[in-house]
Each structure stands twice: as structure tokens, then as C-alpha cells.
C-alpha positions as CSV (number, residue, x, y, z in Angstrom):
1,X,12.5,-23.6,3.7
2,X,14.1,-24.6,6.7
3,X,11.8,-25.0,9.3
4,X,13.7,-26.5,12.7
5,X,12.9,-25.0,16.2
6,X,16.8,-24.4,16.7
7,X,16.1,-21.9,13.6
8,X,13.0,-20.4,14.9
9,X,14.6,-20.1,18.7
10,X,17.4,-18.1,17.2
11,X,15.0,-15.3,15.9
12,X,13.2,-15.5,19.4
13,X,15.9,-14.2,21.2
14,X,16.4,-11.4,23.6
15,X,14.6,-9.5,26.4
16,X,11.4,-8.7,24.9
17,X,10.1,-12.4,23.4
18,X,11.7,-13.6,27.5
19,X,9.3,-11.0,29.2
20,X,6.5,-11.9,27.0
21,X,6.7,-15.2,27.7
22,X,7.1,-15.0,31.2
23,X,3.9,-12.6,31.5
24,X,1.8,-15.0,29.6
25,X,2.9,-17.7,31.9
26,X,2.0,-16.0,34.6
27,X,-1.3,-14.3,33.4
28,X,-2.2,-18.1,32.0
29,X,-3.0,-17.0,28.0
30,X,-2.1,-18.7,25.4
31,X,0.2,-16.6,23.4
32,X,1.2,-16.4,19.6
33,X,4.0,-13.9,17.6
34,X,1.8,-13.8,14.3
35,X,1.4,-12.3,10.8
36,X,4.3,-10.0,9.0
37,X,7.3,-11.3,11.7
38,X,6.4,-14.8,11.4
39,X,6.3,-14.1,7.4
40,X,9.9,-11.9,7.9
41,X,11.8,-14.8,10.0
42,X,11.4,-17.1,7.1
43,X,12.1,-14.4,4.8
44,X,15.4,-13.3,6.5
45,X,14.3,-9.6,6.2
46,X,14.8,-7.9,9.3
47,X,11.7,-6.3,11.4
48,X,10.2,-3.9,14.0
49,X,7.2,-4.4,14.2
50,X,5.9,-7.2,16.5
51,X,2.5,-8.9,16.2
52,X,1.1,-10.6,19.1
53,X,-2.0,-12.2,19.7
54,X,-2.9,-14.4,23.2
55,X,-6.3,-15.7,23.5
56,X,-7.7,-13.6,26.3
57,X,-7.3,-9.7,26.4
58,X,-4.7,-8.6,24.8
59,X,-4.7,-5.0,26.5
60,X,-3.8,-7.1,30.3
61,X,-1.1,-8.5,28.6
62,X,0.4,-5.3,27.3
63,X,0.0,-4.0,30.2
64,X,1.4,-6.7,32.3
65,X,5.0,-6.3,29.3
66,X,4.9,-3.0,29.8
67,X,5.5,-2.8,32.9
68,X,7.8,-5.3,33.4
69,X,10.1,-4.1,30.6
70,X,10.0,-0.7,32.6
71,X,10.4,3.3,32.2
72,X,11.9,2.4,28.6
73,X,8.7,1.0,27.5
74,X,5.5,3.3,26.7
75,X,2.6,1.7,26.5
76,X,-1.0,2.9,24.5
77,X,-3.8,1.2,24.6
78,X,-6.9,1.5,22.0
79,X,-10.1,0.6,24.2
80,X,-12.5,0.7,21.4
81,X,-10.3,-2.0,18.8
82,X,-9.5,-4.0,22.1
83,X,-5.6,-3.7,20.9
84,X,-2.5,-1.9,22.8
85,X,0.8,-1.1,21.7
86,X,4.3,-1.1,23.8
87,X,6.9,0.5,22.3
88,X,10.8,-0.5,23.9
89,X,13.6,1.3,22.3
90,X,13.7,1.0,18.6
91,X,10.9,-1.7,18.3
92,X,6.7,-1.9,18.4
93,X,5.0,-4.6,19.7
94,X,1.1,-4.4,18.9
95,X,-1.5,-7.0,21.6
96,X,-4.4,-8.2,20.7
97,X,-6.5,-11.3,22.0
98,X,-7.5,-13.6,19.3
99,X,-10.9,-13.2,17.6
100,X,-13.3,-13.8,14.8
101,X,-14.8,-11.2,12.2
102,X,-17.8,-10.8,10.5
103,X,-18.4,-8.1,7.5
104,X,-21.3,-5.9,6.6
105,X,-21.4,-5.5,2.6
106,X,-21.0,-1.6,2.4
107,X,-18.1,-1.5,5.2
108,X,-14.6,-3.3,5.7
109,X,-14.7,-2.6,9.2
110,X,-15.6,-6.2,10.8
111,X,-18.1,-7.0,13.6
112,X,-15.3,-8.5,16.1
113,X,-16.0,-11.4,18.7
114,X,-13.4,-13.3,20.9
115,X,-12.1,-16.1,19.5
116,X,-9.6,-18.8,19.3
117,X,-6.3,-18.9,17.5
118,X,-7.6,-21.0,14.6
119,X,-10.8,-18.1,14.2
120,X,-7.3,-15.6,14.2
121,X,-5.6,-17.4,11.5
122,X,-8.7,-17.9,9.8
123,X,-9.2,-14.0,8.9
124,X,-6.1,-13.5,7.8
125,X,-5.2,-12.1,4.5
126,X,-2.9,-14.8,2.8
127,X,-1.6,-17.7,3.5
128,X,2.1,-16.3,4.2
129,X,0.7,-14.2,7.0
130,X,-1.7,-16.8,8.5
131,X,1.1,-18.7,10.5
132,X,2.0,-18.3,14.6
133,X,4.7,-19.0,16.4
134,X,3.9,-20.1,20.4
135,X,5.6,-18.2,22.9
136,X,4.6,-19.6,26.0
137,X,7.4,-21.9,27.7
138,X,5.6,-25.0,27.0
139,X,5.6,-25.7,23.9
140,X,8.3,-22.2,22.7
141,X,9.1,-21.9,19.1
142,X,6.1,-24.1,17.9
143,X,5.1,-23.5,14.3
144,X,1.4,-23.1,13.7
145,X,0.7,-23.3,10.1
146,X,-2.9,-24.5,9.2
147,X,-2.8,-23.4,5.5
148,X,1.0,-24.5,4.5
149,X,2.4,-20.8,4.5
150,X,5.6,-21.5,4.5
151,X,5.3,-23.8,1.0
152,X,3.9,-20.9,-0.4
153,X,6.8,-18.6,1.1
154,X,9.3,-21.2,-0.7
155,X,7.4,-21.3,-3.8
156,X,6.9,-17.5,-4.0
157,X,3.2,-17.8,-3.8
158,X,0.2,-15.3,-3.1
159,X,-3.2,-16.7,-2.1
160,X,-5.6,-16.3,0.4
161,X,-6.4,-18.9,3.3
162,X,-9.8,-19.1,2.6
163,X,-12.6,-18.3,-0.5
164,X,-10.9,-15.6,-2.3
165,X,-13.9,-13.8,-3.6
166,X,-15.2,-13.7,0.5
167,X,-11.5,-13.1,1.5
168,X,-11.9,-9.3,-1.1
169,X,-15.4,-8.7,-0.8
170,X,-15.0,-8.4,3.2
171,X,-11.8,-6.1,2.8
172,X,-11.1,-5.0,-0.6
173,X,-7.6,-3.2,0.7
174,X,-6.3,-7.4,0.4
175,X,-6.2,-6.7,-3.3
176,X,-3.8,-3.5,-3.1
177,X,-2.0,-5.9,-0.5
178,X,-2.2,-8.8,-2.5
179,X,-0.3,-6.7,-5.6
180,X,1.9,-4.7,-2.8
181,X,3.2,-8.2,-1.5
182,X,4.0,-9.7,-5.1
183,X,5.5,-6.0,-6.3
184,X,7.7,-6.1,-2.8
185,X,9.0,-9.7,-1.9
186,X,8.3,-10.9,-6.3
187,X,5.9,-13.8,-5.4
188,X,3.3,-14.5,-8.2
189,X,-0.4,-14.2,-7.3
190,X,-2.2,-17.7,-7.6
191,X,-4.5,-17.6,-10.3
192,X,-7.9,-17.9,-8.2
193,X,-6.2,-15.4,-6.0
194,X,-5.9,-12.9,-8.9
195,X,-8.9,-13.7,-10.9
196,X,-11.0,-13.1,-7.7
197,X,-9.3,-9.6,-7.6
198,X,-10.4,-8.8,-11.2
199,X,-14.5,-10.2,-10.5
200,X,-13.8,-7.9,-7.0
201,X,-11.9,-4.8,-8.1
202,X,-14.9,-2.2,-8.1
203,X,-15.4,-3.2,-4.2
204,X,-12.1,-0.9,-3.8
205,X,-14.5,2.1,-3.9
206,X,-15.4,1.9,-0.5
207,X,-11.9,1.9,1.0
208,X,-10.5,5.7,2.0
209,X,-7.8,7.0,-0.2
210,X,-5.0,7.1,2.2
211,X,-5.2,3.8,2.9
212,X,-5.1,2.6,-1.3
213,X,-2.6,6.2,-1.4
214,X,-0.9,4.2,1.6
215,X,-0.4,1.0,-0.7
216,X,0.6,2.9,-4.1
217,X,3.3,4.4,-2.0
218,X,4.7,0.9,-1.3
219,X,4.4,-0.4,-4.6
220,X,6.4,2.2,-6.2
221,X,9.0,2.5,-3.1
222,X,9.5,-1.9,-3.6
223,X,12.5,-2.9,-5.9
224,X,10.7,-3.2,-9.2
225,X,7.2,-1.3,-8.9
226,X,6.5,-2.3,-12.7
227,X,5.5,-5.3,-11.6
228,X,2.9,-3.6,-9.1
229,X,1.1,-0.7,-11.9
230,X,1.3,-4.1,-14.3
231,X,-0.7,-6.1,-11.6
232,X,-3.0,-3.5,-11.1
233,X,-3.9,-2.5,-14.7
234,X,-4.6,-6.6,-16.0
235,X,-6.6,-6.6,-12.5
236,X,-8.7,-3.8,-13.5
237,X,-8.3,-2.0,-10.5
238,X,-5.8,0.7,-11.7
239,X,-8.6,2.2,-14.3
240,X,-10.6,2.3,-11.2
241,X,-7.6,4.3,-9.5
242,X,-5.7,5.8,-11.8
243,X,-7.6,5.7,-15.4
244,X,-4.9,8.8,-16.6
245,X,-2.1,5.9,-16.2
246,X,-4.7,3.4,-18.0
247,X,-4.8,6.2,-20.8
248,X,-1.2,6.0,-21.6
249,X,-1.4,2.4,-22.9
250,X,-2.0,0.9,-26.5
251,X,-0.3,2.0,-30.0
252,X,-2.1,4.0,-32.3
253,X,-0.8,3.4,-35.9
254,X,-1.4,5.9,-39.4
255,X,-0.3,5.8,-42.6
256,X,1.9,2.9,-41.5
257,X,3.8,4.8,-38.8
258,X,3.5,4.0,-35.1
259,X,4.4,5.4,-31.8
260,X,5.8,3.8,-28.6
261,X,3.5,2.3,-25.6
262,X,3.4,5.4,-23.4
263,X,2.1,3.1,-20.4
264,X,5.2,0.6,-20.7
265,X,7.8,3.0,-21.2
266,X,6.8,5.1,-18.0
267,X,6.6,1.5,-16.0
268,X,10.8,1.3,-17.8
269,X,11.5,4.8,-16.5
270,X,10.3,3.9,-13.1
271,X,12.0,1.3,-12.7
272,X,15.1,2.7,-14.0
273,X,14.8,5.6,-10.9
274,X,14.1,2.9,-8.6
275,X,17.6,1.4,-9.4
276,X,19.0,4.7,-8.5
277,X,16.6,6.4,-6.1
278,X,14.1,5.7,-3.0
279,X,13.0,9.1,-3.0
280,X,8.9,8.3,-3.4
281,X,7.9,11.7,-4.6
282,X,10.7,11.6,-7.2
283,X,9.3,8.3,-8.4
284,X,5.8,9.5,-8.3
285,X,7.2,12.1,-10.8
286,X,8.6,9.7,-12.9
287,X,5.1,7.7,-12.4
288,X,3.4,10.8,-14.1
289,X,5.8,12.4,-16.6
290,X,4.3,11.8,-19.2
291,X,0.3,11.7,-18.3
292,X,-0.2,14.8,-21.0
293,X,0.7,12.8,-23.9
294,X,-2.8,11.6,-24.9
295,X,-4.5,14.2,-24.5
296,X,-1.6,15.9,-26.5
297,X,-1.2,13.4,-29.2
298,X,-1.3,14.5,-32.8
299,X,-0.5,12.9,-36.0
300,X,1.6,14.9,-38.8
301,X,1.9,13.3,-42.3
302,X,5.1,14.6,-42.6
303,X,6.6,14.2,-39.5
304,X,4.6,11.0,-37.7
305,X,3.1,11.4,-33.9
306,X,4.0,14.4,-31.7
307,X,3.3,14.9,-28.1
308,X,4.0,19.2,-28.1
309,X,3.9,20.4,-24.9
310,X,2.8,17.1,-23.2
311,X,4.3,18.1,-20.0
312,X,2.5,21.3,-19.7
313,X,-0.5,19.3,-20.3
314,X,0.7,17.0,-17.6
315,X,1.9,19.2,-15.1
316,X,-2.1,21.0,-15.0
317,X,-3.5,17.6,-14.5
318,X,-1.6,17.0,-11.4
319,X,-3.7,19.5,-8.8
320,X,-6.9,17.3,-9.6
321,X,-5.3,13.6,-9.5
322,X,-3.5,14.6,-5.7
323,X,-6.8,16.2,-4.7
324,X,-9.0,13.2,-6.0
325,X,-6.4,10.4,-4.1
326,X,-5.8,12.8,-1.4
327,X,-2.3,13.2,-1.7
328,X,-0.6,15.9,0.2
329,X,-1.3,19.5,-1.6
330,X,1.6,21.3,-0.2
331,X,5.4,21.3,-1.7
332,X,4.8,17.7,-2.6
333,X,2.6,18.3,-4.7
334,X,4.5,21.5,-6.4
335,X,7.8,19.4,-6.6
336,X,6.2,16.7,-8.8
337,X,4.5,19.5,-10.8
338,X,7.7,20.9,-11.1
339,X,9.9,18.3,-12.2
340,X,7.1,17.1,-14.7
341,X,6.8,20.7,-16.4
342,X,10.2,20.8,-17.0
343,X,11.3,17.0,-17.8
344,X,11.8,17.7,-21.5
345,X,14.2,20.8,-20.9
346,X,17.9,18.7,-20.6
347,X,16.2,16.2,-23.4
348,X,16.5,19.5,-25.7
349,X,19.8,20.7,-24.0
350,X,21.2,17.6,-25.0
351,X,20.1,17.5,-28.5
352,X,21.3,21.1,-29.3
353,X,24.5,23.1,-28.3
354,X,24.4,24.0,-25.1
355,X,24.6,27.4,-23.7
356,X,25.3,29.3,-21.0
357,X,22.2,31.3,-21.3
358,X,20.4,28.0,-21.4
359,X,22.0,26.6,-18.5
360,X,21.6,29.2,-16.4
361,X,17.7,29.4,-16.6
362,X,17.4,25.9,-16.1
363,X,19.5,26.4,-13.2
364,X,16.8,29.2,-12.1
365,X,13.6,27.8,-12.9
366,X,14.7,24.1,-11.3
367,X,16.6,25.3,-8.4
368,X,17.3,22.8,-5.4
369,X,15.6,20.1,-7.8
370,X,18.2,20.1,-10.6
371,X,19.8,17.0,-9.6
372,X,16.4,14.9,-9.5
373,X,15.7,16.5,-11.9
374,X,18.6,14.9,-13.8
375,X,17.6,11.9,-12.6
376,X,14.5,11.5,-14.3
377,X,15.8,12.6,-17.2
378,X,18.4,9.7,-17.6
379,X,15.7,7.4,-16.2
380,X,13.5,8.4,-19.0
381,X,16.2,7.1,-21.6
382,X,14.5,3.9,-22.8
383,X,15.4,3.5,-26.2
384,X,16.0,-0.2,-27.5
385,X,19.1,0.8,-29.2
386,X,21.9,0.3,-27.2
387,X,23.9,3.2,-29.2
388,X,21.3,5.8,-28.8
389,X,21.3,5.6,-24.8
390,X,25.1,5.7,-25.0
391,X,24.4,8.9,-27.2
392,X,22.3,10.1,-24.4
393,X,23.8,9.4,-21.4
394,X,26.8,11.2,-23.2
395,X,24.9,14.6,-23.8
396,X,23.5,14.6,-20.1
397,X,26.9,14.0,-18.7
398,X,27.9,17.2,-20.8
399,X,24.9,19.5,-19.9
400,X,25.6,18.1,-16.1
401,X,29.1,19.4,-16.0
402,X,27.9,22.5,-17.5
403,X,25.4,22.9,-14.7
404,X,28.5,22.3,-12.3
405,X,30.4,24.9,-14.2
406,X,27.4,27.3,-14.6
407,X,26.3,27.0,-10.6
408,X,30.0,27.5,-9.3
409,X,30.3,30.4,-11.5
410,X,27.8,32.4,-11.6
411,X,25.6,31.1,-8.4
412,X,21.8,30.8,-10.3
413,X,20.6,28.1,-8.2
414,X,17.6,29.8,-6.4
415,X,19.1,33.2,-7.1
416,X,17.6,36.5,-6.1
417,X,18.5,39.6,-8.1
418,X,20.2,42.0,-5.6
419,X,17.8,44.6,-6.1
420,X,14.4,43.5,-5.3
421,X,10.5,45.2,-6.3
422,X,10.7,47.3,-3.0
423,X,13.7,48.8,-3.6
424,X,13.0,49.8,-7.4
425,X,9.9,51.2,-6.2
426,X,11.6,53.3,-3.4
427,X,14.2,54.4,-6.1
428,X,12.0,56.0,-8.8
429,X,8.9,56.6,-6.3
430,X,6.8,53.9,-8.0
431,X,3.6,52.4,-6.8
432,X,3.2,48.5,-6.7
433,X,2.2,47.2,-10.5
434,X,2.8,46.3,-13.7
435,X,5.9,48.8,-14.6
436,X,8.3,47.3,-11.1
437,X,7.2,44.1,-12.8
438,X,8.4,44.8,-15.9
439,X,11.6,46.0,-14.2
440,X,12.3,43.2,-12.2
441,X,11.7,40.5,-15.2
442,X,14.3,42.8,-17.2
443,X,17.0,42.6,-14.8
444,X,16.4,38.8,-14.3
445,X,16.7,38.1,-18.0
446,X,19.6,40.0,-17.8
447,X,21.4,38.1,-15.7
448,X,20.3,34.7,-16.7
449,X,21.4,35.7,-20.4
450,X,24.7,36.8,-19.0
451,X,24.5,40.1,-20.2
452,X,25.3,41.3,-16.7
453,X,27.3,39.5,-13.5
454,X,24.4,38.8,-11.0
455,X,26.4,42.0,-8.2
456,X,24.8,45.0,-6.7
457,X,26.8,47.3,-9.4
458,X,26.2,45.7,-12.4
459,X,22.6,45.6,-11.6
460,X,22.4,49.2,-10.3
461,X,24.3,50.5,-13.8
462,X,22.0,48.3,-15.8
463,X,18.6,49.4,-14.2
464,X,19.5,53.3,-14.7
465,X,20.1,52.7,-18.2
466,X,17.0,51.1,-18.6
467,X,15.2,53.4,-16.0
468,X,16.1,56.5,-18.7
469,X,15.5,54.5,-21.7
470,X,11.6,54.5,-20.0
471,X,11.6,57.7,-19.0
472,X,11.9,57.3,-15.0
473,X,13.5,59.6,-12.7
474,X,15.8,59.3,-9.7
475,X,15.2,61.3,-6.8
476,X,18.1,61.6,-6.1
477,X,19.5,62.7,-9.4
């Protein structure tokens, strides 16, 4: 890892690091960038977000930036966590004077004294984020790295600076972090580091579930999240999370036949969307597609393990598992529901013929989500056999250009009849119920079985026929 100060200067550049430095100077604190972009410089990944502790008040010397940056630079301050943040242009720089925590059992909020920089570095969460850079002019560019982060960094390493089992037990969130940071950059967890997270992992019960929520999200948004659910399942903590993922795992085997790991092949399917998309409520889909197959699974002596309508199953477990982690309850939570329900429907499109008819109600029910839809579908193509996925891939590129065809034909993507329940009812005089129901669903069907074009006339000339056929008068007629 190369370490020289010509190295570090380079990343200190520009107007920002000069005005901090010269208002530390001037103010007389001793001044540190710390944490994440210390971590980020080594790791040539690019950054925003600026930590900065002085020892001293931390609030005077955002203040003090602030305003010497100028009108471009808004400053907050949070009295009661003695931190403030300046935002200039596209980047955030947090302040906060160096200090020393102490933990109650029952809480991972800290009892917080001033300190010095080594108390800082100290409380830290690994050893990776436990290293400062000095900003002041004497001494600018120093590397402060009590706990050798930067071997760790070049030998991939996770571990905490100080007793693990303290380290956890004061703030169980490290353990999510912990995983998050091995799932993100793919460093391997030391193994005190991780066997302290498995004698720890029931201390994750008193942290709020946005913030775990907050560090699921980043596991399955990093480049290979399998890594991440497999971390937290050997851990233990993901039973404690998540036991309907824990449920999918193991191999039940009669009369000699077996079926598949349900738990690894979701992990394959998630990482297979990751390689093709960051969209995180499309991967939570793919996280839970197939949640309903335990409590689906039956064995046939004739024809081995089925999983019948496993994404029904799934999809009506969904409400409770967003409510319990207190995941948003609003369209999120109906797209994932959406997409799980109706994950099998190209897997059957691609085995049979396809047609139109088919097509088009797919088209209806999936609307705007047909192409992630898609997605997850290929994703979820996992077979060993190299043949088979070719097989697959094959059918779903026929049932997509059939979509194309289907959409540019006969427009069914979110589709609204054009005549609606009020204007049946103001035709034949009808009251609000069952029979405009009835009416509506037949014209719908209609259309998606392509016994009528989806136009006024064709509609009009099909709902009078049907209209006599049930007896029902026009008024005008």
C-alpha cells in the first residue's frame, strides 16, 4: 500500500482541505480528516463525505469554514451531539472535536466526554477506519495509524481496534457494518472479529430497524451481496433478522429424490441481478422470490418435490416482513409483491407455446414492471447445466420479442378499457355493484383474449351484445 506524503498531499488538494487548515491554524486545534475518507484515499474510491475531527469544539471550527468558504457553503449545527455539518457544492464535511465514549448495556447511544485523538481512534469501529490524516500546516499529510489499518486495507482485512466482544456489545450495528464492509470492498472478517459477532449477535435487538434496514440495503446494493446474506446466516444474526430467508436453506431428501438449496439458489439469483441491475427494490424482489416455498413444499411419489403456488404464498408474507423491518408500506412494497406473485408466469410462457392471449395479460397484470420483471426471471436461471440456461435464455428472448410485438400492437401495458363502470352504469341506468362488475371484467377479458381490438366501437358493439344476451336495456333504444 503506498503510503508516501506526496501520495497523501495529492488527495488533500483543493479549496476546502486549504480553508480548513488555515482555520485550525488560526483557531489553534489540532485537526484530523478521519474514518471512511482516510479508508477511501487508500482505496482509490472516490468520496463526499468528509470526516473531521479537531481536538477542541468542533462546532467553532465549522463555523469558523463556513464562513470563510462563503454564501456557497450552508452550515448546520447539532448542539445536543456537539457535531456540525458544512455543506460546499457537491460535497459534506461533518466537525466534531475528538472524544471518548462510554456504553450503558441496554443502549448503543454512548456517554460522550472530550477527549484526545488517540480516545477518537480508540472508539472506532475497525481498524481500516481508525486512521487520521493531520491537517494542520505543521505537520500536513501526517498518517496517524495506531492499529496498522492500512496492513489490514492491503491484506483485505476486517477487525476491530480493540476487544471485539466490547467493540459489539457497546454498538451491535458494528456487526451489520462489519458484514456490510466485507460484502462491499470483499475483505474477509478476522476470525476473533467474526466469532465475536456470532457470541454477540442477539445484542442486534436493541438497534432500530432502519438503521439494520439501512445496512441490508447496502449489502444487497454492493457488487456481490451473496457474500453479505452468507455472512449473516453462519453469524447467526440473519435468523435473528430474517429467519423466512434462514427457512429456505437445507435439502430434504425421500424415497431417494432430492430438491435444490432454496437459500443458495436465491443468494445465485441475486447475484445474477446485481450484475445487471442497481435497482434495490428489484433486488429485494429477487431477495424474496421464493420465501413461499417451505411453507409450500410437498412431496409426490410420482413426481418428487413441488413448490405449487409458492409465489402466492410468498407474495402474502411480504405485508408482515416490511411492517416487522419497517420497510416503506407504500408502492415499494406493492412492486416487490408484484413482481414476486408473478415471477413464475414467463418461466411457464417459456416452457409452453406462447400466445397472444397469454401475452397480453401478462402485459396487463405487470404493466410498467414487465421489463424487471424479465429481469428476475433470467436472474432466476441457475441451472448447473450449461445447455439448459441456453434453453432458457432462448425461450425468454422469444416471449420478450413477443411482448415487444404484443405492446406495439395492441397497446395492453396499463391499459384502460374505453368504456369505464360509470359510463356502463349511465348507459343501462345501473346502480354501483356486482352486475357493472361483471360487465367490466367481460369486456376486459375480451380484449386481452383478442376477441375484440381494445377501440371505443369494438367495445360499444361488444357490450350491447352482451347487454341483450342479460337482459339490459338501453335508454336510448
Amino acid at each position: 500500500m503506498k503510503t508516501d506524503t506526496l501520495f497523501i498531499l495529492d488527495k488533500l488538494q483543493g479549496k476546502i482541505f486549504e480553508v480548513i487548515t488555515e482555520e485550525a491554524d488560526r483557531l489553534q486545534l489540532d485537526t484530523y480528516v478521519i474514518g471512511g475518507y482516510v479508508r477511501d484515499i487508500f482505496l482509490r474510491r472516490p468520496s463526499k463525505d468528509i470526516d473531521v475531527v479537531c481536538v477542541g469544539s468542533g462546532i467553532q471550527l465549522a463555523g469558523a469554514v463556513a464562513g470563510n468558504l462563503g454564501k456557497k457553503a450552508h452550515l448546520s449545527v447539532f448542539k445536543n451531539f456537539g457535531t456540525a455539518q458544512v455543506k460546499y457544492k457537491d460535497v459534506e464535511i461533518e466537525f466534531v472535536g475528538a472524544r471518548k465514549e462510554s456504553y450503558n448495556r441496554n443502549s448503543r447511544k454512548p456517554i460522550v466526554e472530550d477527549g484526545t485523538l488517540d480516545d477518537d481512534l480508540n472508539r472506532r469501529d475497525f481498524t481500516i477506519n481508525a486512521m487520521a490524516i493531520r491537517l494542520n500546516k505543521e505537520g500536513f499529510g501526517e498518517l496517524i495509524d495506531p492499529f496498522n489499518g492500512l496492513d489490514d486495507l492491503d491484506d483485505l482485512l476486517i477487525r476491530t481496534p480493540l476487544n471485539p466482544d466490547i467493540t459489539f456489545s457497546d454498538d451491535p450495528l458494528r456487526m451489520l457494518r462489519a458484514i456490510r464492509f466485507a460484502s462491499q470492498l470483499g475483505f474477509f472478517i478476522v476470525p476473533k472479529t467474526f466469532e465475536a459477532i456470532e457470541r454477540n449477535k442477539t445484542r442486534i435487538e436493541i438497534i432500530s430497524k432502519e438503521r439494520i434496514v439501512d445496512e441490508l440495503n447496502k449489502i444487497i446494493l454492493s457488487p456481490c451481496p451473496s457474500v453479505g446474506f452468507e455472512l449473516l446466516e453462519q453469524t447467526g444474526l440473519l435468523e435473528i433478522i430474517l429467519p423466512e430467508l434462514v427457512a429456505l436453506k437445507g435439502i430434504e431428501t425421500k424415497e431417494g429424490v432430492g430438491h435444490k438449496d432454496n437459500f443458495s439458489h436465491t443468494l445465485k439469483v441475486l447475484d445474477n441481478l446485481a450484475r445487471t441491475s442497481d435497482n434495490l427494490w428489484l433486488r429485494w424482489a429477487a431477495l424474496f422470490h421464493d420465501i413461499g416455498k417451505p411453507r409450500s413444499k410437498r412431496f409426490d411419489p410420482k413426481t418428487g418435490w413441488t413448490f405449487h403456488s409458492h409465489e402466492f404464498i410468498g407474495m402474502k408474507m411480504l405485508k408482515d416482513i416490511f411492517q416487522r423491518l419497517k420497510l416503506p408500506l407504500n408502492d415499494k412494497l406493492k412492486y416487490v409483491e408484484k413482481l414476486v406473485s408473478l415471477h413464475m408466469r414467463p418461466i411457464i410462457l417459456a416452457d409452453e407455446e406462447v400466445t397472444d392471449s397469454a401475452i397480453r395479460r401478462l402485459l396487463f397484470e405487470t404493466g410498467e414492471e414487465i421489463d424487471d420483471l424479465m429481469q428476475l426471471c433470467e436472474a432466476d436461471i441457475t441451472s448447473k447445466n450449461p445447455e439448459k440456461v441456453r434453453q432458457f435464455l432462448r425461450n425468454f428472448k422469444l416471449v420478450r420479442s413477443k411482448l415487444k410485438e404484443i405492446e406495439e400492437k395492441d397497446r395492453i401495458r396499463n391499459f384502460q378499457p374505453p368504456i369505464d363502470g360509470l359510463e356502463i352504469m349511465e348507459m343501462f341506468n345501473l346502480p354501483p355493484g356486482r352486475e357493472v362488475g361483471e360487465l367490466k371484467s367481460a369486456i376486459k377479458d375480451a380484449i386481452l383474449d383478442g376477441e375484440i381490438p381494445n377501440e371505443y366501437d369494438a367495445v360499444y358493439a361488444f357490450l350491447m351484445k352482451l347487454a341483450e344476451e342479460k337482459g339490459l336495456k338501453h335508454p336510448s333504444h
